[in-house]
C-alpha positions in Angstrom: 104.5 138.2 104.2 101.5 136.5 105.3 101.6 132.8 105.5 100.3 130.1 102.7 100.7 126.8 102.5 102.3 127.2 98.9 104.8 130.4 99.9 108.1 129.4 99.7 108.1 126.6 97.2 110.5 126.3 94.4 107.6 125.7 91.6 109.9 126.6 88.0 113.8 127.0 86.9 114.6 128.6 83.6 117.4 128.8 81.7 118.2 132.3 79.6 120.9 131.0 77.1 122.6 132.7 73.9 122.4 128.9 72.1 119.0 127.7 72.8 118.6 124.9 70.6 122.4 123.4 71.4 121.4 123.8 75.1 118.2 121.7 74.2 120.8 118.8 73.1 123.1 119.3 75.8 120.6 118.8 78.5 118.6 116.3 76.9 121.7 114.6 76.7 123.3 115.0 79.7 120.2 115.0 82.2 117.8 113.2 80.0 115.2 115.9 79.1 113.0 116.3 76.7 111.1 119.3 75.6 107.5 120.9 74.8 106.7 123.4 73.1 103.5 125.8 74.6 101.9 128.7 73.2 101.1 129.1 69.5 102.3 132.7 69.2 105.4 133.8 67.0 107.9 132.4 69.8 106.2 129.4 71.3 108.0 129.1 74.9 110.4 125.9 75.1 109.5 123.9 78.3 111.6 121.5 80.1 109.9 118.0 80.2 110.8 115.1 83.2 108.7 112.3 81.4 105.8 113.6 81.4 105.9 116.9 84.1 107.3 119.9 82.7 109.7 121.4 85.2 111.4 124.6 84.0 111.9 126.4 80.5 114.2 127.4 77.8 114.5 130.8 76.4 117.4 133.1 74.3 118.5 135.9 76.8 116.3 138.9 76.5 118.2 141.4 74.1 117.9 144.2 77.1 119.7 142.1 79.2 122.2 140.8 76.9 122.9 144.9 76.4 123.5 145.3 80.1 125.9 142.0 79.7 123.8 139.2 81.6 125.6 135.9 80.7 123.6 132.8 80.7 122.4 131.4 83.4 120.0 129.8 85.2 117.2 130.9 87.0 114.5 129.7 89.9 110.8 130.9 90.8 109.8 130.9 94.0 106.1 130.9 95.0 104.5 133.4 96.7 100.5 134.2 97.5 101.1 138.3 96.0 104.0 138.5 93.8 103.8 142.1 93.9 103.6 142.2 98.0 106.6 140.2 97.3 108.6 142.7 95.6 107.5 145.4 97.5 108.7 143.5 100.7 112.3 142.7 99.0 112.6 145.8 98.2 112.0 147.2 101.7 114.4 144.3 102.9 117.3 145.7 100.2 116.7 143.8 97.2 117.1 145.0 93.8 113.9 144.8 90.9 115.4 143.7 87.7 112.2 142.8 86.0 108.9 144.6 87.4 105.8 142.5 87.9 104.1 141.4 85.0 101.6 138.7 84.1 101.5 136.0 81.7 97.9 134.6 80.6 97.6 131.3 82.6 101.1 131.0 84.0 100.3 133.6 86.4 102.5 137.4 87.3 106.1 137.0 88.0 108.9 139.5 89.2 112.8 138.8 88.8 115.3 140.6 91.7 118.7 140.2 93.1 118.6 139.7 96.8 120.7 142.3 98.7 124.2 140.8 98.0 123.6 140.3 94.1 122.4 137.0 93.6 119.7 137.0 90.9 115.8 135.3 91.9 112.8 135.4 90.7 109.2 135.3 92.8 106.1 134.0 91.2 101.6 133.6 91.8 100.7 130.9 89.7 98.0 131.6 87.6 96.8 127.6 88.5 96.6 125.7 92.1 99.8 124.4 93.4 99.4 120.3 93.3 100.3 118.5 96.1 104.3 119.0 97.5 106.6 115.8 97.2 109.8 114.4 97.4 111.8 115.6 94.4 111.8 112.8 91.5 114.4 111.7 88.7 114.9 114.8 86.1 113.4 117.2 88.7 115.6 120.0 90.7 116.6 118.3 93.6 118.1 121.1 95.9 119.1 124.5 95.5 122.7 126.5 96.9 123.0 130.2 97.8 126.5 131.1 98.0 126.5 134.4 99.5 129.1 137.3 100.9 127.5 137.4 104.3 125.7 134.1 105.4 123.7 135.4 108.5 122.4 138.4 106.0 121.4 136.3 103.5 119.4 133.5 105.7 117.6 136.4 107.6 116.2 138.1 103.9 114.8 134.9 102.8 113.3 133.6 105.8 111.7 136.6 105.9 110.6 136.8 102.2 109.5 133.5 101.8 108.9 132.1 105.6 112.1 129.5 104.9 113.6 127.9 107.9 116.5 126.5 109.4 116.5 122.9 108.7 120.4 121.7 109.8 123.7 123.0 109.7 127.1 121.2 109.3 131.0 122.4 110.2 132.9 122.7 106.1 136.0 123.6 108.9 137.9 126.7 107.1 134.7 126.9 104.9 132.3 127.6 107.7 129.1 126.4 108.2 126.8 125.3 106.1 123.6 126.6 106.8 120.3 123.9 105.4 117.1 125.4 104.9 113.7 124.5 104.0 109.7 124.6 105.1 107.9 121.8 106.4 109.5 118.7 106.0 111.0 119.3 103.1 114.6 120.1 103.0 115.0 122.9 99.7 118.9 123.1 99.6 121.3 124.9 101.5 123.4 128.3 101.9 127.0 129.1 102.4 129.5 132.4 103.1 131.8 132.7 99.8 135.7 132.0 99.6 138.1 134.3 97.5 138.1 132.1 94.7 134.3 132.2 94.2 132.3 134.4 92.2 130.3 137.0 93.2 126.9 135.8 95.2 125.2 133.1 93.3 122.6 130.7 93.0 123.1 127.1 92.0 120.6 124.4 91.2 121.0 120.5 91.4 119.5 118.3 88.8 118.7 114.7 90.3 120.4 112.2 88.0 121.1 108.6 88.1 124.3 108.9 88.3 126.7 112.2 89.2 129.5 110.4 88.0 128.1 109.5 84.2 126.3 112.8 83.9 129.5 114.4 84.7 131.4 112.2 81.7 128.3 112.8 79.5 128.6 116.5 80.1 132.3 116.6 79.4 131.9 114.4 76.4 129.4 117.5 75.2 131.5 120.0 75.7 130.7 121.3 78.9 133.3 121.8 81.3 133.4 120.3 85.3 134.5 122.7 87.9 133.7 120.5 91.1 133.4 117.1 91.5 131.9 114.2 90.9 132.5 114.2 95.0 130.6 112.5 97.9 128.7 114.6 100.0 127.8 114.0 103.7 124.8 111.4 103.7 126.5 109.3 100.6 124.6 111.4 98.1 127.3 112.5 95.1 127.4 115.6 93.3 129.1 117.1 90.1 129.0 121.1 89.6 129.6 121.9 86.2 129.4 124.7 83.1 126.7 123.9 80.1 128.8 125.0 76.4 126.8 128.4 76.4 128.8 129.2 79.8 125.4 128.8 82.4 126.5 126.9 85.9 124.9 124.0 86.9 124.8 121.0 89.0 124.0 117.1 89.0 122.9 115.0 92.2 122.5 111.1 92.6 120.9 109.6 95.8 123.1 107.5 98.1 122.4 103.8 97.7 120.3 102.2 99.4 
């Protein structure tokens, strides 16, 4: 767990889906994507592109894990300086390996887990340097919810995997708190105990769009389905939580104006 000044960083997000070329339409539709293709093997990868930066990728669900019933979904890497420290150290702390440590011929070695409560992660060493951190940018993820059975269990296993910290908290009243988390001076996303009518632990990425409101219409219009939203959130920024046609949860966030 020792520290780096890349450790921690939300660098890739990846979505496994049982459609991927309608996904490929919806998103470049509804966020504004394009996509690349890398690799010249039999199954080039399918890469997420803002402009010109690819941020994530697109793949079919593995058939093992469509056996053991995965749905689609998405999913985020996380930096870290020794992926396979990394596991070892989540393990210890009462996570779960569902994909062991393997490499990937300049991309780097990669391990996928469920953090103690069941919600599903994945820990990567770049093959490459890290550039520079910044602000996240239009058609780049934006912020990043845990929604967990135990808050205080949850922020304690990831500050101590990846050295996260408390960045702010707010009052949701009968929701609790809202727990804000980050390293540096960036803020990554936030963290909150589940209600009844949740489902089971989660994670949930934000897209940043330039608007919530018409990504939300676009999305609809394309047959995916809004479960939350298009609502103001505390600072002016709005947000739209919503399910892509293949049935993976996502979300949409707009900056306040200025």
């Amino acid at each position: 767990m020792s520290a780096s000044p890349t450790r921690g960083r939300f660098v890739w997000h990846e979505l496994m889906t049982s459609d991927p070329s309608a996904a490929q339409d919806f998103y470049g539709h509804v966020v504004g994507w394009s996509t690349s293709q890398w690799g010249d093997g039999p199954e080039p990868y399918t890469m997420w592109m803002a402009g010109q930066t690819p941020i994530g990728g697109l793949m079919a669900v593995p058939e093992e894990a469509k056996k053991m019933g995965a749905p689609p979904k998405w999913l985020a890497y996380v930096e870290v300086p020794d992926v396979d420290a990394t596991v070892n150290d989540a393990v210890a702390l009462g996570a779960t390996v569902l994909a062991p440590a393997q490499s990937v011929p300049d991309v780097g070695r990669f391990a996928v887990m469920q953090d103690p409560q069941g919600a599903t992660f994945a820990a990567i060493t770049s093959a490459n340097p890290m550039t520079d951190e910044g602000d996240p940018q239009p058609l780049e993820f934006s912020w990043h919810e845990l929604t967990a059975n135990e808050l205080d269990g949850a922020v304690g296993f990831y500050e101590k995997l990846f050295g996260w910290e408390k960045k702010g908290e707010f009052d949701m009243g009968p929701m609790g708190a809202y727990h804000m988390y980050g390293r540096d001076r960036f803020t990554y996303g936030g963290m909150m105990k589940k209600t009844a009518d949740m489902p089971a632990p989660y994670w949930l990425h934000y897209v940043r769009v330039d608007s919530a409101d018409a990504a939300a219409d676009r999305a609809q219009k394309a047959g995916g389905t809004l479960i939350l939203g298009p609502m103001e959130v505390p600072g002016g920024d709005r947000v739209a939580v919503m399910v892509d046609p293949q049935g993976a949860t996502f979300a949409v966030h707009s900056k306040a104006a200025p």
